[in-house]
C-alpha positions in Angstrom: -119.6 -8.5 -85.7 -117.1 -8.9 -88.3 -115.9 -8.6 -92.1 -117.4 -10.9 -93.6 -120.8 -10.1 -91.5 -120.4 -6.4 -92.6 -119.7 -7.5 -95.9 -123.1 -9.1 -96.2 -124.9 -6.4 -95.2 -122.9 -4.2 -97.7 -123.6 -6.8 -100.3 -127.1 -6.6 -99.7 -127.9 -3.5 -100.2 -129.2 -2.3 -104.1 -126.6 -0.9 -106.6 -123.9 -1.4 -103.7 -120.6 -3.0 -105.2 -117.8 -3.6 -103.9 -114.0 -2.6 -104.5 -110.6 -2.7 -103.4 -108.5 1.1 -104.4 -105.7 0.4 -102.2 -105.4 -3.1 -102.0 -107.2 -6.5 -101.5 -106.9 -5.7 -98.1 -108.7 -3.0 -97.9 -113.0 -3.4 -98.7 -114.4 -0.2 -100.2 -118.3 0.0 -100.8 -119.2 1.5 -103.5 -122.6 3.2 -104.9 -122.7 4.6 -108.1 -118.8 4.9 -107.5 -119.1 6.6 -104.3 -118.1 5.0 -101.5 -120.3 4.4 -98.2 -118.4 1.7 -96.2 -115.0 1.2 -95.6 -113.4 -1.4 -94.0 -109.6 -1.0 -93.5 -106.7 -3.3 -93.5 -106.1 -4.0 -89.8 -109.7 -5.5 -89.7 -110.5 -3.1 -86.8 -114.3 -2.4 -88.3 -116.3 -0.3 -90.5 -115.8 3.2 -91.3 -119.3 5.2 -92.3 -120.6 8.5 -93.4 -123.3 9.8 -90.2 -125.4 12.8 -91.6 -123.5 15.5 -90.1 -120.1 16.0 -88.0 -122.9 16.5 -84.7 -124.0 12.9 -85.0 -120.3 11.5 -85.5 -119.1 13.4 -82.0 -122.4 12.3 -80.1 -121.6 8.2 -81.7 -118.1 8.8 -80.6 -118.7 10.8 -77.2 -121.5 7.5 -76.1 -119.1 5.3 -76.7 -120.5 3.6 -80.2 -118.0 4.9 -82.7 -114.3 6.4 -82.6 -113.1 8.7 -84.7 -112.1 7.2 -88.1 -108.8 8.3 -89.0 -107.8 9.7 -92.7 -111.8 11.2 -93.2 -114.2 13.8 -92.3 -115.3 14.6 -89.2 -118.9 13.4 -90.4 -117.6 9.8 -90.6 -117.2 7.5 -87.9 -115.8 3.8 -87.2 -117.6 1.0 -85.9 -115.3 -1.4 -84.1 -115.7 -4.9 -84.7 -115.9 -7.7 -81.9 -118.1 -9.4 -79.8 -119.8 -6.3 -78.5 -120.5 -5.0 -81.3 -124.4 -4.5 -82.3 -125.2 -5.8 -85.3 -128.8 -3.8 -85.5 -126.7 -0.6 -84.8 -124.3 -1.3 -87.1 -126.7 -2.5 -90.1 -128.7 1.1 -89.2 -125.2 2.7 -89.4 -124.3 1.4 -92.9 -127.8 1.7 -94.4 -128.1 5.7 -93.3 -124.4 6.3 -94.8 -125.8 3.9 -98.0 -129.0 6.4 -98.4 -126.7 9.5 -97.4 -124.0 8.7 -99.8 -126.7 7.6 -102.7 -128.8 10.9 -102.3 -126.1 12.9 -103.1 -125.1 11.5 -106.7 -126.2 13.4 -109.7 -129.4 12.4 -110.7 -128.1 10.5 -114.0 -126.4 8.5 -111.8 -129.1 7.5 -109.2 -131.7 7.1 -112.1 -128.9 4.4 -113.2 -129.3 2.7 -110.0 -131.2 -0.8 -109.1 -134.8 0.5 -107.5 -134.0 4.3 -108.2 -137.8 5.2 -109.9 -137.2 8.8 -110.9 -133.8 9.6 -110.1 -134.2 11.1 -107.0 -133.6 8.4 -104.8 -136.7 7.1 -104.6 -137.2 3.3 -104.4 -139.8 1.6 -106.0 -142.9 0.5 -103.6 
């Protein structure tokens, strides 16, 4: 697992866009101007909002995350490498992707590719 890997699955995923706030070193993931994936300049993996601070200490207490510095205790880092799993990681990005898109104000999400009602509900 990688950047450019992670990117992909970032890139994939509806609405999602991507930015750079700091500098082109630094990948920020954006939906509906929010971000959901970070991945900073020392290329040492993804940063990603878990759905409460509970999950983010069991991640980082098994041994699948660390602590990602500079953000709330709900987010977590995903190191990159060879041992890194790409079906834990893709999970891991998709639930901070739905987490971060469920909570933009409804105008927003209704704005959003696949949004039917502006509650976050894909179409079928």
């Amino acid at each position: 697992m990688d950047r450019a890997a992670t990117n992909r699955i970032c890139a994939a995923l509806p609405g999602a866009t991507l930015d750079h706030p700091w500098d082109e070193r630094h990948d920020a993931w954006k939906i509906g101007g929010r971000i959901f994936a970070l991945i900073g300049a020392q290329d040492h993996g993804v940063t990603v909002k878990c759905p409460d601070p509970e999950t983010a200490a069991l991640l980082v207490e098994t041994g699948r995350a660390e602590r990602a510095p500079y953000m709330h205790r709900s987010w977590v880092l995903l190191p990159f490498g060879p041992t890194a799993d790409m079906d834990e990681v893709r999970h891991r990005i998709e639930v901070s992707f739905r987490l971060i898109r469920d909570a933009l104000p409804r105008k927003v999400r209704a704005a959003l590719p696949g949004d039917v009602d502006g509650k976050g509900r894909e179409a079928p």
